[in-house]
N, C-alpha and C positions, 0 to 999 in steps of 0.2 A: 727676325723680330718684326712688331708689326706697329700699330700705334691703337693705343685704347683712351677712352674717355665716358665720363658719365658723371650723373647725376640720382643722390639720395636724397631727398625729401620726406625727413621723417616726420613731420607735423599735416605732411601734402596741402600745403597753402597757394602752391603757385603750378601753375600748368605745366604738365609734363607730355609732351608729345617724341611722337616721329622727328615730326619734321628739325623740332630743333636739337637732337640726338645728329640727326644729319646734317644740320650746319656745323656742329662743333667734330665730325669725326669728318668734314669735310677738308676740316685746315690741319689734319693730317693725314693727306690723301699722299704725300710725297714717302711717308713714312709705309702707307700700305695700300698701291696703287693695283693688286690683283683680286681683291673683294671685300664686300663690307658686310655687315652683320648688326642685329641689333636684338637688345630683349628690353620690354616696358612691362612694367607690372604697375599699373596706375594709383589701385588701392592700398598697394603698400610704398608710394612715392618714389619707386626704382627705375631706372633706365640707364641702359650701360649703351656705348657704339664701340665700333671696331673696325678697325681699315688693315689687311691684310697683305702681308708680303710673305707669299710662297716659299718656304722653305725645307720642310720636311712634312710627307704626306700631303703631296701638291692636290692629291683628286678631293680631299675627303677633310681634311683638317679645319676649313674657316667655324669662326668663336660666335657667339656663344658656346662652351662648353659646358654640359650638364653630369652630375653623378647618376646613378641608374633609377631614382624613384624623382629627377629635375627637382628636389628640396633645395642642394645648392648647384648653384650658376656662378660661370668665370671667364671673365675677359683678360688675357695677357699677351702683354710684348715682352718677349723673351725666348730663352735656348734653357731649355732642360740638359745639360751633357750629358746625366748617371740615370736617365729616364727609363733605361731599359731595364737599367737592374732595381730599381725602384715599380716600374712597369711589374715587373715578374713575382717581387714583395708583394703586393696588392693582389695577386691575381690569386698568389695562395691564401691571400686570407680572402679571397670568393667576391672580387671587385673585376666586374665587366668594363670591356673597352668600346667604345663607337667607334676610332680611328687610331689610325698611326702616329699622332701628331705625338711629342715629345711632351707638349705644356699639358695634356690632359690629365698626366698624373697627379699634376695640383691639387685638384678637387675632390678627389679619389683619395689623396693625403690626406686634406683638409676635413674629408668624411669619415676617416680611418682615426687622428689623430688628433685634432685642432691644429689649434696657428702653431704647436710649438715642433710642425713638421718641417715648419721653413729651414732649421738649420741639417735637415736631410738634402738640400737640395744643393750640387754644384751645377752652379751656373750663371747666365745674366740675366733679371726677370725683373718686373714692373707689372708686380697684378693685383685684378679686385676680384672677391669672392664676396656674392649676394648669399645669407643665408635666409632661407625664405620661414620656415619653423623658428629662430630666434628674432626675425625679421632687424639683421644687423646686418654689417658690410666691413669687411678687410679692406685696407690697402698696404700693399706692401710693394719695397722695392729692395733689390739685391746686398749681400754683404758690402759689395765696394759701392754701388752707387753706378753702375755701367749704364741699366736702364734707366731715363730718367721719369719721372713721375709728380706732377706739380697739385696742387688742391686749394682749394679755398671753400672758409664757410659763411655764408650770408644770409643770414636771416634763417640760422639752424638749419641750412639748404648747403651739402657739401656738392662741390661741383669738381671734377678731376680731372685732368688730363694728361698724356704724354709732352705734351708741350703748353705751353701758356698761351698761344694763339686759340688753343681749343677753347679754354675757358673763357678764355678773352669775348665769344659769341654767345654766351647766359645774359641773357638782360640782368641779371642781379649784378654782374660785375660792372663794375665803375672802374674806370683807368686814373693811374697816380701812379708816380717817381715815385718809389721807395729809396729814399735821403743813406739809409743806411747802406743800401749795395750800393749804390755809388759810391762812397766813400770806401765799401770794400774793396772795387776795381783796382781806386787810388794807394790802398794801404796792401793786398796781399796778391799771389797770382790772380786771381778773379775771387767771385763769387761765391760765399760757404755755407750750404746747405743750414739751415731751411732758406735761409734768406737771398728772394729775387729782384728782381729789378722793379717788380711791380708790387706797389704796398696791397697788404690784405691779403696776397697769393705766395705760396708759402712749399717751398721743394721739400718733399718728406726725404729726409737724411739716408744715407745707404745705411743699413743694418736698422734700420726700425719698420716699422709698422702702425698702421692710423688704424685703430677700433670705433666704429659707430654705432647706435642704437638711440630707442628710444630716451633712452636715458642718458647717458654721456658719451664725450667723446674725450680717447686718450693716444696721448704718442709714445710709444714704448721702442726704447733699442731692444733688438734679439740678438746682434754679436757688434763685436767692433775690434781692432787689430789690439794685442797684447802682447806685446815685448817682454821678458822673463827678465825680474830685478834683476841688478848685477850682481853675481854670487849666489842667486837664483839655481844655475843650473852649473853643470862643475865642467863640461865640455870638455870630457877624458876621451870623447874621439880624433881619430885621427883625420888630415885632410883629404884621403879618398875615401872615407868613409862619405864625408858633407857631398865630395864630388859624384858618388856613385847616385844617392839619395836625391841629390838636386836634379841629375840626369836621369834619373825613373819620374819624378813628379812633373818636370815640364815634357817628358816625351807626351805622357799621358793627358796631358794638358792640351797639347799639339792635336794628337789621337782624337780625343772628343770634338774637338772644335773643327774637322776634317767634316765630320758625321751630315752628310743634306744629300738634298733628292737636285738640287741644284750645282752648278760648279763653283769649286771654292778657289780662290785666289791666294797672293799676299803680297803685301809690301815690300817694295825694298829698296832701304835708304844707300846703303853700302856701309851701315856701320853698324856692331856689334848685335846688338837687340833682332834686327828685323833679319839681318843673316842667319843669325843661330834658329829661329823661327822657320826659316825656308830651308836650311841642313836639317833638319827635323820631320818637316814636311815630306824632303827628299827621300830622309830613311825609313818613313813609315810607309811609305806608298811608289820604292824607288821606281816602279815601272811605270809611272803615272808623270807624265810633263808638266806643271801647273804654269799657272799664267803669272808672271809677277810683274809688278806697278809701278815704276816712280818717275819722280820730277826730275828734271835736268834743268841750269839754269846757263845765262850767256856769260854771267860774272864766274870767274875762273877761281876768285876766292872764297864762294861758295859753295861752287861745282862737286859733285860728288859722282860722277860717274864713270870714272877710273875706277871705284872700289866697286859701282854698282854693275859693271860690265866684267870684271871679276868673279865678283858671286855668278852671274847670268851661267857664267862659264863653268864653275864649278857647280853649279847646280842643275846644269842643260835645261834653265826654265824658257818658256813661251813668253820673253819679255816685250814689256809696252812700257816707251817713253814720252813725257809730256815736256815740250820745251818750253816753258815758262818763260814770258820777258813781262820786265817789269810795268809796262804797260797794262800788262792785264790785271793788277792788282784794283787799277780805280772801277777795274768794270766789272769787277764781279765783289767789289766791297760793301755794295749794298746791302746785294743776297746772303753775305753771310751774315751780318747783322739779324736781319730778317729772322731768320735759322739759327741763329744761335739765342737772338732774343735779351741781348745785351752789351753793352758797349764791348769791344777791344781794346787791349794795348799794344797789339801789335798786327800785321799784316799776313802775319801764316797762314790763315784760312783761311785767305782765299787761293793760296796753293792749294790747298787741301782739299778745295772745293775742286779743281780743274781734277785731281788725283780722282778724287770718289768719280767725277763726270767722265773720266776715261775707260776706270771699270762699268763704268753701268752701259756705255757705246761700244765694251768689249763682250755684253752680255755675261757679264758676272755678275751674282746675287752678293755672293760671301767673300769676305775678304780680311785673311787675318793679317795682324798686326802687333807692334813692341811695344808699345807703351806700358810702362810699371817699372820695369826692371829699374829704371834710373831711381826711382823709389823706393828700390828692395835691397839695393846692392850699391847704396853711394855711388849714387853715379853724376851727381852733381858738386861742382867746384866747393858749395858750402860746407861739405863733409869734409875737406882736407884743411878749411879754413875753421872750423872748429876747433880741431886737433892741433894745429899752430896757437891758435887763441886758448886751448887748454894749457899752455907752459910758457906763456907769454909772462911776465909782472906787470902791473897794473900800480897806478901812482896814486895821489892823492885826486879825488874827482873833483870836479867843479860842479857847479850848478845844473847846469843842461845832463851832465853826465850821470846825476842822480836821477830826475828827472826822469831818463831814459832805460834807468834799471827798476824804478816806480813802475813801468809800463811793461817791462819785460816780464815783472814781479807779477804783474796781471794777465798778461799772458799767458806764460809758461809756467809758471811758479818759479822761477829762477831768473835770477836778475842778471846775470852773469850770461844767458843764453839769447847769442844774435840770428833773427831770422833776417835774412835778407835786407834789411836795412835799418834804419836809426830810424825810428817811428815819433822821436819828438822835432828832427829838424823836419820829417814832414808832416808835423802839425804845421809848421809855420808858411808850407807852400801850399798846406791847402788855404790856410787863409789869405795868401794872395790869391789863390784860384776860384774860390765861389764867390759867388757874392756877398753883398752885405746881410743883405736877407737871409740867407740861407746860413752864411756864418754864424747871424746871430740864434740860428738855433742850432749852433754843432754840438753842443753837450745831449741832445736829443739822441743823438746818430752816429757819435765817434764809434767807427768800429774798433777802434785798438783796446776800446777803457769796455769792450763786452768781454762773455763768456763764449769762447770759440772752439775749445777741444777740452778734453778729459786732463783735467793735469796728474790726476791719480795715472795714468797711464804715461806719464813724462817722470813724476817723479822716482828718481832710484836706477832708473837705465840707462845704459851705455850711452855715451853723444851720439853713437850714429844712430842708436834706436831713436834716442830721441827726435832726432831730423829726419830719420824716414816718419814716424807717426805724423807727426807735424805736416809732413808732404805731404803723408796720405791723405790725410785730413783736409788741408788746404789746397793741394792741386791737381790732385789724381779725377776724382770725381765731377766738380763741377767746374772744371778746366780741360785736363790734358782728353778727357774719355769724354767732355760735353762739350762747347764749344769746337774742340779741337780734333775729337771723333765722331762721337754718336751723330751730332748734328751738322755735318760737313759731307756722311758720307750717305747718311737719310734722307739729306737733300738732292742724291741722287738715286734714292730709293736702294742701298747700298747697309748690306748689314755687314759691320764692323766686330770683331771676336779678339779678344787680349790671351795669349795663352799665360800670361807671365803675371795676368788678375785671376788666374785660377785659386780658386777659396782653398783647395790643398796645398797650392804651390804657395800662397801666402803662410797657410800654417805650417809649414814646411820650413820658411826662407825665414820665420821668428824662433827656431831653435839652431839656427845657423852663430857659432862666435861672429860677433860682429866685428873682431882683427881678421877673419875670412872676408867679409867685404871689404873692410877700407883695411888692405896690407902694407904696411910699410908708405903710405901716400896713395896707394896704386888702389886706385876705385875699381869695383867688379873684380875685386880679383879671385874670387870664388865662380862666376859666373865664366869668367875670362878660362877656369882649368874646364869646368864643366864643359866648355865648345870648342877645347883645344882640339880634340878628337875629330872635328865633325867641320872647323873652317880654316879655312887658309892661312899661315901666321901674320901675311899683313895686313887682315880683319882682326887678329887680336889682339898682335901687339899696336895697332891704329892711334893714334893718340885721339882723345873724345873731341868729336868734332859738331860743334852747338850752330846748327843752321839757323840764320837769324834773315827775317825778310826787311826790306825797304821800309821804314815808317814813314810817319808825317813829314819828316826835312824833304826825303823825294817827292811826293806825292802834291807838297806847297809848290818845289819848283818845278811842279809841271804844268802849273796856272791853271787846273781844270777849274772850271766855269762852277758847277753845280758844288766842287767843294769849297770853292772863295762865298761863296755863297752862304754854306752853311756856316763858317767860320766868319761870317762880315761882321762887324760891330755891332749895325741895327738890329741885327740877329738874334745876337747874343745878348744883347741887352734885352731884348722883349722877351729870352725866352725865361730870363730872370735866374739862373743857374749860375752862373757864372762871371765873375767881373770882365767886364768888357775890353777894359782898359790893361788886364792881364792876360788875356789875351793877345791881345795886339804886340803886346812887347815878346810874347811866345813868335807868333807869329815871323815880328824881323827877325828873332836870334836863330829862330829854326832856318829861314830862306838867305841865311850866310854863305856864303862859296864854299868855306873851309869848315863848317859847322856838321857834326855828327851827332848820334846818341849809343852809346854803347849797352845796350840792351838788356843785355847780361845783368849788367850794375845799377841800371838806371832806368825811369819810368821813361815812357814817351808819353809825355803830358798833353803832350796837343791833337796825341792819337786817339787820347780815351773821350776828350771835349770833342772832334769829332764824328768817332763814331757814336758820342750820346746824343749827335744832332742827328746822324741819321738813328737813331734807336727811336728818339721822340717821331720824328718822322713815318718812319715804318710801322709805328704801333700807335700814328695818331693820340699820342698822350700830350696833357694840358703841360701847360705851362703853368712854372711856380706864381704863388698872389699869394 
């Protein structure tokens, strides 16, 4: 993948050049640091840039991309996987190629079909197509959300980019807190599509697409996940039926994402997800040794490398370990900020960050990875906590207790349905945590009292459906694959591949009984028969092991200098976000002897005030008046 950006001006009011095409595809040069690319069509207010990362069709591939009479032009960051056999579709109905590249088929779609060829494509993409005859502009980004893709419009002037630092270099854009994702941070895993850190600049959702022209501009979904009511389907198969089926869709999932003109890597944590990924690897390519990655740490209770030297073995892979001591979390917490482009609640990425920075000194391009599955297959403690809270009784409520099924009710449509925490005792900590200021506009910004998912897609389905949607929706995208992938491993110029976000494997794993996933308490237990084949039994019978880094209580008692700093009083008071004086009392209770935060259950508040000091920092944004 590569990183793209541009600018439409369809009224052409304001100056469209080169040179600032190349300042904004400059601030993601980490995303495509082997060539850049540019097309300006002045008279019709168009200019796209483009920074390339080598992947397939190393000689000939860099974008602009044109159809055979240049009417439409297309920049994208992305992986075509079924490009060939869509490549060969096109050819017969008498559509010319200029290269090898995999993303060229887009446009050649796009000229064949219009926009409604996107749900032809499996893959991860984030693109714009210039049509120069209807003088309009697509943007689209992927079913899950892998690729990401940010926009804003200012003065009927849309400006796009891969990341928000691109945009961030248009003189039209103006920097501001957006009140509402911050409060996001506070209330769900991170961040939920559209809405970023930065007001005015606006993440186009995975499964839609942004339409421009003269005349209006619309945001439309093309797909989004769909769970079958309960009683929906009658699931008269039997369970190797599910197992045979799961194990044909993620082979081929594997299979695709193999496919580059560069070497491909993978992770490995030593537990379920990223093993079954690399026994997959092994069986499709056994003669071929791959290179696999992971972190080692000096704490033994979080250690994973008995399991991870395991796998090594069972899989005869070219292993590379990084020993991580917690030291290195303050020195490279900056940068991930930076790169991720919004506050944290916790300190993973900057592991994540030293992990991408070992493949890319191992000269690896590609490097796949497990994330979903916890998504697809109850793989989180919440799914079993459901299912207890399903056959629980329930007494007479009190106040606060209604209250908090009000807010569920808005939610989820169901009042009865707990995500991750009581959402009204943390109204009461954010209003000790902001300030006066900013509290007295929280009816502005409360994220919990918006509209956040489909509830037409929640209502009538199983509880696990219910709680993978909800994941998806909430953490997959603009968490677990942004912060925590795309942009950790970009940052070392490092393309990241999910075989278990494959768009078949997902439509695949929603006709799956969801008593196959969550069997008898036992999480993955469909995923757990599909790998039985292929890993060791103490990878599957493993009990789930939730690696959690060091937050703010260590990071306080290590006195660094620059973060007493960001966290001082003076600070915090001027910067007007935050009460000062709740702070301080965070501060003593965190720097206790015996003081923890159990992570799983609980926010680390002083991690998210933190890193929005350095977030303000790094992106130069004003302070609240």
């Amino acid at each position: 993948m590569c990183g793209i950006t541009g600018i439409y001006d369809v009224q052409k009011r304001h100056p469209l050049n080169q040179a600032l095409l190349a300042d904004m595809s400059e601030k993601l040069i980490h995303r495509g640091p082997d060539d850049c690319g540019y097309f300006i069509l002045p008279e019709s207010g168009v200019g796209l840039g483009f920074r390339r990362l080598s992947i397939i069709d190393l000689s000939s591939g860099n974008q602009p991309l044109f159809n055979e009479d240049a009417s439409k032009v297309m920049i994208c960051n992305g992986e075509i996987y079924n490009y060939k056999e869509l490549r060969s579709q096109l050819q017969q109905k008498g559509h010319s190629f200029k290269t090898n590249c995999d993303v060229e088929v887009i446009v050649h779609l796009y000229e064949e079909y219009g926009i409604d060829f996107v749900n032809m494509l499996n893959g991860q993409f984030a693109f714009a197509i210039y049509d120069k005859i209807r003088n309009s502009i697509f943007l689209v980004r992927d079913h899950v959300g892998i690729a990401p893709l940010f926009y804003t419009i200012q003065d009927d002037v849309l400006i796009f980019g891969s990341e928000i630092k691109a945009i961030l270099q248009h003189p039209l854009v103006k920097r501001k807190v957006n009140l509402q994702g911050l409060d996001q941070i506070f209330s769900f895993p991170g961040l939920v599509s559209p809405t970023t850190m930065f007001e005015g600049i606006h993440a186009l959702s995975p499964g839609h697409y942004l339409y421009k022209d003269q005349h209006k501009t619309e945001v439309k979904e093309y797909w989004d996940l769909d769970y079958p009511l309960e009683g929906e389907i009658s699931y008269d198969k039997d369970e190797q039926y599910y197992i045979d089926g799961l194990q044909e869709v993620l082979e081929k999932a594997v299979r695709y994402r193999l496919n580059a003109d560069v070497p491909v890597g993978f992770y490995l944590s030593g537990g379920l997800d990223s093993s079954l990924v690399g026994a997959l690897i092994k069986k499709i390519v056994p003669e071929n040794s791959r290179s696999s990655f992971s972190i080692t740490f000096n704490d033994k209770g979080i250690d994973e490398a008995r399991h991870q030297e395991l796998m090594v073995s069972h899989l005869d892979s070219d292993h590379n370990r990084f020993r991580f001591d917690w030291e290195d979390i303050a020195g490279r917490l900056q940068n991930a900020i930076y790169h991720a482009e919004t506050p944290l609640k916790e300190t993973y990425n900057t592991c994540s960050l030293a992990l991408s920075e070992m493949v890319r000194n191992n000269n690896i391009k590609v490097i796949l990875t497990g994330e979903g599955a916890d998504e697809l297959f109850a793989g989180y403690v919440g799914y079993r906590f459901d299912r207890k809270r399903q056959h629980e009784k329930t007494g007479p409520l009190d106040t606060e207790a209604m209250l908090e099924q009000q807010i569920r009710m808005k939610l989820w449509g169901d009042e009865h349905f707990k995500y991750e925490k009581d959402f009204r005792a943390d109204e009461e900590i954010k209003e000790a945590i902001y300030s006066k200021a900013v509290y007295d506009t929280y009816n502005q910004f409360n994220s919990v009292r918006e509209h956040l998912v489909n509830k037409e897609k929640l209502n009538g389905r199983d509880l696990v459906h219910k709680r993978s949607y909800i994941d998806f929706k909430l953490r997959i995208s603009d968490h677990l694959v942004a912060d925590h992938g795309d942009r950790v491993s970009y940052a070392n110029s490092i393309e990241a591949r999910y075989p278990f976000l494959d768009i078949d494997v997902i439509k695949y794993v929603a006709t799956i009984p969801p008593s196959m996933k969550l069997f008898d308490m036992e999480e993955k237990y469909i995923l757990k028969k599909a790998a039985s084949s292929l890993l060791p039994k103490e990878i599957i019978n493993r009990e789930k092991f939730s690696f959690v880094a060091p937050g703010s209580p260590y990071l306080m008692k290590q006195n660094i200098e620059w973060i007493n700093d960001i966290l001082s009083y003076d600070r915090v008071k001027r910067q007007g976000f935050f009460n000062p004086d709740t702070v301080e009392r965070l501060k003593k209770m965190y720097t206790q002897e015996n003081f923890n935060i159990n992570q799983t259950f609980e926010s680390d508040l002083l991690m998210i005030i933190l890193t929005f000091g350095i977030f303000l920092d790094q992106f130069d944004m004003p302070y609240y008046n």
